[in-house]
PLY file of the C-alpha trace (Angstrom):
ply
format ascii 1.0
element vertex 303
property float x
property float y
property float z
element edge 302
property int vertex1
property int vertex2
end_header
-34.72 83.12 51.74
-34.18 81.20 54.27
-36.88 82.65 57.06
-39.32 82.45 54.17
-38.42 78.58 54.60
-39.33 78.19 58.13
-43.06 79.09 57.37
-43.97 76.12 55.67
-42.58 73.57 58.65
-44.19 72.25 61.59
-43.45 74.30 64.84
-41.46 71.07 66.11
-39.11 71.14 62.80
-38.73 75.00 62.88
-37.27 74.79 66.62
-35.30 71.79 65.52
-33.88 73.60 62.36
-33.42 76.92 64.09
-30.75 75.52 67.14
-29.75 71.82 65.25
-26.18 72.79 64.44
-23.56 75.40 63.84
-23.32 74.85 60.53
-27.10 75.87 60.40
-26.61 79.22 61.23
-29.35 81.39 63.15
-32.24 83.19 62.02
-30.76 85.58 59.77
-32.48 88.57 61.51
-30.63 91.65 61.68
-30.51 94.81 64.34
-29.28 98.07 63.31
-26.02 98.31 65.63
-25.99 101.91 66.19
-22.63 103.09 67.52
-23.30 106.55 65.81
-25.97 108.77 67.14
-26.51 110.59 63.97
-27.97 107.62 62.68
-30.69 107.14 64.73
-33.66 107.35 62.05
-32.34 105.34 59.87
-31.35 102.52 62.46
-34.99 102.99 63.81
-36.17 102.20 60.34
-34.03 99.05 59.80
-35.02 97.70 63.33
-38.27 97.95 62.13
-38.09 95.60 59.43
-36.06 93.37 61.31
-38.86 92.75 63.70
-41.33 92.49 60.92
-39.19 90.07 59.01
-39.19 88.03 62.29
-42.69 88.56 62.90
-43.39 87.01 59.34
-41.49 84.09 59.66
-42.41 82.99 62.90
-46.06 83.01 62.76
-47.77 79.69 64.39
-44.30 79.61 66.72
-44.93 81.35 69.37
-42.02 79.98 71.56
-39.51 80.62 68.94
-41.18 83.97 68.25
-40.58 85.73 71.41
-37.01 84.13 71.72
-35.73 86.29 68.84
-37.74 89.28 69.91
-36.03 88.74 73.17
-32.69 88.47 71.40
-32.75 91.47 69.30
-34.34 93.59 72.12
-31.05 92.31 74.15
-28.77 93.12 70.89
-30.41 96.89 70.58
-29.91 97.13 74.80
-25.89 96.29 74.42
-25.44 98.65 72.19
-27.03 101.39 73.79
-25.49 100.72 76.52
-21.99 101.15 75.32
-23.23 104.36 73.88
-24.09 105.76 76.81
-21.15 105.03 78.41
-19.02 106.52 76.03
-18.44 104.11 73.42
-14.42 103.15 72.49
-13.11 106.18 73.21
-14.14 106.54 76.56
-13.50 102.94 76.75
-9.67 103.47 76.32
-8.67 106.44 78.20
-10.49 104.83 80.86
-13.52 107.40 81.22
-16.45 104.74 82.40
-17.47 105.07 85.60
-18.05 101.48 88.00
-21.62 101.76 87.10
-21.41 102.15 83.54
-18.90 99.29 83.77
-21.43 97.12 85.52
-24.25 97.97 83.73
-22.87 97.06 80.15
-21.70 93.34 81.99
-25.10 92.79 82.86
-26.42 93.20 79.42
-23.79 91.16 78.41
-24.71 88.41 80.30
-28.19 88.85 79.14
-27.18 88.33 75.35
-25.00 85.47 76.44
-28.01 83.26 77.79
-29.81 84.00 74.11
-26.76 82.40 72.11
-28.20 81.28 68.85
-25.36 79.57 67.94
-24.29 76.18 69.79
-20.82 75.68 67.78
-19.27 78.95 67.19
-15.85 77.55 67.08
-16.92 75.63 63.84
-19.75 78.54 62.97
-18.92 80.42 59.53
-20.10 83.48 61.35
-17.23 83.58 62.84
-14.87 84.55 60.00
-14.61 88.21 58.48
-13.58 91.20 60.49
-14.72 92.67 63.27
-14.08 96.20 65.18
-13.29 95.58 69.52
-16.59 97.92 71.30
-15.69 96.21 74.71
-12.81 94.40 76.60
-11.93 93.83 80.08
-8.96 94.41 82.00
-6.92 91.87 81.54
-7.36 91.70 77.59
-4.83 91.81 74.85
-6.93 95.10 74.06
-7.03 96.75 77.64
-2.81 95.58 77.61
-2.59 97.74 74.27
-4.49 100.56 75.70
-2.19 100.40 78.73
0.77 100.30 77.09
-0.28 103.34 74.92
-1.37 105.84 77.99
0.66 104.75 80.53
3.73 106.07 78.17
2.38 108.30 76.47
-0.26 111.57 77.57
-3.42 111.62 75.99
-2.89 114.70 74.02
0.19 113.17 72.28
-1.10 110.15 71.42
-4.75 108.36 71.46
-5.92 104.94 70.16
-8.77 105.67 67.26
-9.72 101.63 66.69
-9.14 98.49 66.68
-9.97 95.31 64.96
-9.53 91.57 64.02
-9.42 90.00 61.32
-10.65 86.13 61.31
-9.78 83.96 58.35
-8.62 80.43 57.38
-7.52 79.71 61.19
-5.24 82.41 61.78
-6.35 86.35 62.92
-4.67 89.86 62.32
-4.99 92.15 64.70
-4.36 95.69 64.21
-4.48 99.11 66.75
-4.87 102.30 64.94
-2.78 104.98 66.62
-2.66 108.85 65.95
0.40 110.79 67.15
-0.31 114.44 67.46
-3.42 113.78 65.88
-1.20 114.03 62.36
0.87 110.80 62.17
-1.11 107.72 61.91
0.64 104.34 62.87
-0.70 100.74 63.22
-0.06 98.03 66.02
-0.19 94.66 63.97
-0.70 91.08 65.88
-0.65 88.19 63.77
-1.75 84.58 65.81
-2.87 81.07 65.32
-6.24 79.87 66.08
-7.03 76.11 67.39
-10.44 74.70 68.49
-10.26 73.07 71.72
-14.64 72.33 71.84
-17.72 73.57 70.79
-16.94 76.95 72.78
-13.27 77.44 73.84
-10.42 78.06 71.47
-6.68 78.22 71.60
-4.83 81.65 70.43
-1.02 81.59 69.87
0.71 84.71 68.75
3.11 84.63 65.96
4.35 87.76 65.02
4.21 91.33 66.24
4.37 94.74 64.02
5.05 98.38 64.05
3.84 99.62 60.67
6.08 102.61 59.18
4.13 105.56 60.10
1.90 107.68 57.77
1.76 111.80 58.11
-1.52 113.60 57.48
-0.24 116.09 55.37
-3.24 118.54 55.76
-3.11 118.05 59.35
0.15 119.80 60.17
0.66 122.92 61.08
1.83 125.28 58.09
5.20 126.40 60.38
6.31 122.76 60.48
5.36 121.81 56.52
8.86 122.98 56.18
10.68 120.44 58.34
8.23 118.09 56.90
9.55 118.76 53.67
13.14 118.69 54.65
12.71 115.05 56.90
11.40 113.18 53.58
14.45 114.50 51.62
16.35 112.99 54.68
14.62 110.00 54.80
15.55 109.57 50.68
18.27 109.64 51.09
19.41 106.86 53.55
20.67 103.56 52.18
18.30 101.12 50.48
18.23 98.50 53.32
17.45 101.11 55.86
14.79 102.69 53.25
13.26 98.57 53.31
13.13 98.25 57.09
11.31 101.56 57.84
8.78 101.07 54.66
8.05 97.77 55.84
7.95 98.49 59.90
9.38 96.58 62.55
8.59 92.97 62.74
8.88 91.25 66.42
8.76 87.04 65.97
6.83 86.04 68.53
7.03 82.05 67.41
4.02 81.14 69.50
5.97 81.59 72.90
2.27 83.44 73.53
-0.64 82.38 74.18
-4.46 82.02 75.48
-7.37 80.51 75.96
-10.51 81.84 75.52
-14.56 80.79 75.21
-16.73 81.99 72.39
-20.29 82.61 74.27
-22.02 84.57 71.93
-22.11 84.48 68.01
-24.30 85.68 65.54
-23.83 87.75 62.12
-23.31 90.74 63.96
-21.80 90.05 67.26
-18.76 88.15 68.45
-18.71 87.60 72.55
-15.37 85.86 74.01
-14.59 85.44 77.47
-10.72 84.37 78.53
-9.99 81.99 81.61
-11.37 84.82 84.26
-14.32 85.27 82.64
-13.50 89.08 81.46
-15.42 89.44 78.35
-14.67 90.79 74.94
-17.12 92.25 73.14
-16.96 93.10 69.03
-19.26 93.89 66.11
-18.90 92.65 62.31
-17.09 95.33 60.10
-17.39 92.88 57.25
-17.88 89.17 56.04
-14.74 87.13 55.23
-15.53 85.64 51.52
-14.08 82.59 52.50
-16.80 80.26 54.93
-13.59 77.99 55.27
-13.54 78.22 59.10
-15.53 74.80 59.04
-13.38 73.06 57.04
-9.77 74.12 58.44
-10.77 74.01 62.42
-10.61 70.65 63.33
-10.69 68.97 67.40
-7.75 68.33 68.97
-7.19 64.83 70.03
0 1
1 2
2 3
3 4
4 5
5 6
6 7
7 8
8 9
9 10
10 11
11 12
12 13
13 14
14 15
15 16
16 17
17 18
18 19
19 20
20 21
21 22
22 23
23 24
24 25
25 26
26 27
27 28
28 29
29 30
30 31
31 32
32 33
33 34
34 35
35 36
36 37
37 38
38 39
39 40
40 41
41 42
42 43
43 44
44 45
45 46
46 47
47 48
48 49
49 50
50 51
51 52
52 53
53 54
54 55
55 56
56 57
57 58
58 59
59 60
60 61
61 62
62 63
63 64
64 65
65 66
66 67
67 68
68 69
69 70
70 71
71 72
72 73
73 74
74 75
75 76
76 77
77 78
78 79
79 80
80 81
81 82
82 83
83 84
84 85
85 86
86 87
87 88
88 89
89 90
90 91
91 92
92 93
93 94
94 95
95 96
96 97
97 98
98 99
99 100
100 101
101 102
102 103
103 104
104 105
105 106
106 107
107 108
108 109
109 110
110 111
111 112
112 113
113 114
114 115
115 116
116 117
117 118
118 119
119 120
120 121
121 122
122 123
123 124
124 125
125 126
126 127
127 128
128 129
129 130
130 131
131 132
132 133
133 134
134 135
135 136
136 137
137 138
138 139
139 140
140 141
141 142
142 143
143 144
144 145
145 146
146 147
147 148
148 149
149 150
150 151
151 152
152 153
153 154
154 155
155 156
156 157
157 158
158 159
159 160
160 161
161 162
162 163
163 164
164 165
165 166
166 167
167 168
168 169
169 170
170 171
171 172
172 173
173 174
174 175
175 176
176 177
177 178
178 179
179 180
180 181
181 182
182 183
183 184
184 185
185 186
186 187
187 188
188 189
189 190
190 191
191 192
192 193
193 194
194 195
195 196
196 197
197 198
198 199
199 200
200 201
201 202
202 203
203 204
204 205
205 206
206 207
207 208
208 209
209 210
210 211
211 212
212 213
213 214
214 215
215 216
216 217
217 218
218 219
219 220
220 221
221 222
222 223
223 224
224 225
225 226
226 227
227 228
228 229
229 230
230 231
231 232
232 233
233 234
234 235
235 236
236 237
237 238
238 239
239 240
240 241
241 242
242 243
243 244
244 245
245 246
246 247
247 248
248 249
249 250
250 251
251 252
252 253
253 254
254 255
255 256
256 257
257 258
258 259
259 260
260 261
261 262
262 263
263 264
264 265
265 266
266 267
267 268
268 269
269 270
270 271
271 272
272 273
273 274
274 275
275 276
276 277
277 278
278 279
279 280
280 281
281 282
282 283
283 284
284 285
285 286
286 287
287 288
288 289
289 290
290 291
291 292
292 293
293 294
294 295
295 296
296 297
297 298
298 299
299 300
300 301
301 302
């Protein structure tokens, strides 16, 4: 393993190995990211070992030591932070309060000065998929959310999640919408992904989608399983080319007519930190690992 490793060096080629590149990624130490409450004793149990697996491999480096202690303390602060504040949902509908608000920005900012990773652009941490905890207000996510509530009241329609996926230069991201809390629908972007540096990236957006909506069938209401019944024989029977468009949703070409810029200021195996041109940060934990580590090899400078 590769912390295992980092006992046997000096304590001037452990620093050197632990911040040399991004292609040497950080000390694989983990923190339990607990965005569920019920899990409390088990996430106190895997912090645990984290710090004792850090503990062990950093004996005789004092300096390097207390960095990731400080790190993983700042990890386990974010997240219980955005915990008490209400986590995503509370996020959306726009139930933090100022203080909340600045509270979870100043742990932010905290994590951001720990940054184990000095090329995240070029990092392999940064592909797989990750779930949005945190954005600003002036964030593809906050514009989603906005969209949603300002048209829609909160008892007819809420926004459950949302992710991204990351992979081979490009990203998919999707907003998970319930209507009446029985018909589930997703919000698909599709965009480009070009490094501009060591930190800042260029996003264009490609394509926009409106999935064709699912129904919960246990969720509705026995007096309307009737109508349900009677809309899918509907539905059957429409001609095959209107059958095709609402199976495969609405697609919206955006041909790159969109786009951003945006720095990556924090990366690490479990949490992805952005910030666009005004500073508003984004803030998102790993879901899961992209089998691909291709990001290295497809990102290139621009000239």
């Amino acid at each position: 393993m590769a912390m295992s490793q980092h006992c046997s060096v000096s304590a001037t080629s452990a620093v050197r190995l632990s911040f040399s590149s991004s292609a040497s990624p950080p000390l694989p130490t983990r923190v339990s990211l607990n965005l569920h409450p019920e899990k409390k004793v088990q996430s106190h149990s895997r912090r645990m070992i984290s710090r004792a697996m850090v503990q062990e491999a950093a004996q005789g480096i004092p300096s390097v030591y207390a960095r990731e202690m400080e790190r993983l303390s700042a990890k386990e602060s974010l997240i219980l932070a955005f915990n008490d504040a209400g986590g995503f949902e509370a996020l959306v509908t726009g139930k933090i309060t100022d203080l909340q608000k600045i509270d979870v920005n100043e742990r932010i900012t905290t994590l951001e000065r720990l940054n184990p990773t000095p090329r995240p652009t070029t990092s392999p941490y940064l592909e797989g998929r990750w779930s949005f905890e945190w954005f600003g207000s002036n964030t593809p996510g906050s514009l989603a959310a906005r969209v949603i509530f300002e048209r829609f009241p909160s008892s007819f329609v809420s926004l459950s999640s949302m992710d991204i996926v990351i992979k081979d230069a490009s990203t998919r991201a999707t907003a998970n919408v319930k209507l009446l809390n029985m018909i589930e629908n997703k919000v698909i972007l599709t965009s480009k992904l070009t490094v501009e540096g060591p930190l800042r990236m260029k996003e264009e957006y490609l394509e926009g989608m409106l999935e064709s909506p699912t129904v919960i069938e246990e969720a509705v209401p026995e007096q309307l399983r009737g109508l349900l019944g009677q809309a899918t024989t509907t539905l059957q029977q429409l001609p095959e080319p209107v059958k095709d468009t609402l199976s495969n949703g609405l697609r919206i070409p955006l041909g790159g007519s969109y786009q951003r810029f945006f720095m990556i200021s924090y990366l690490d195996d479990e949490i992805l930190i952005v910030r666009d041109t005004l500073g508003v940060p984004e803030v998102l934990t790993r879901v899961e690992t992209s089998s691909s580590s291709s990001v290295v090899e497809n990102l290139e400078y621009n000239s």
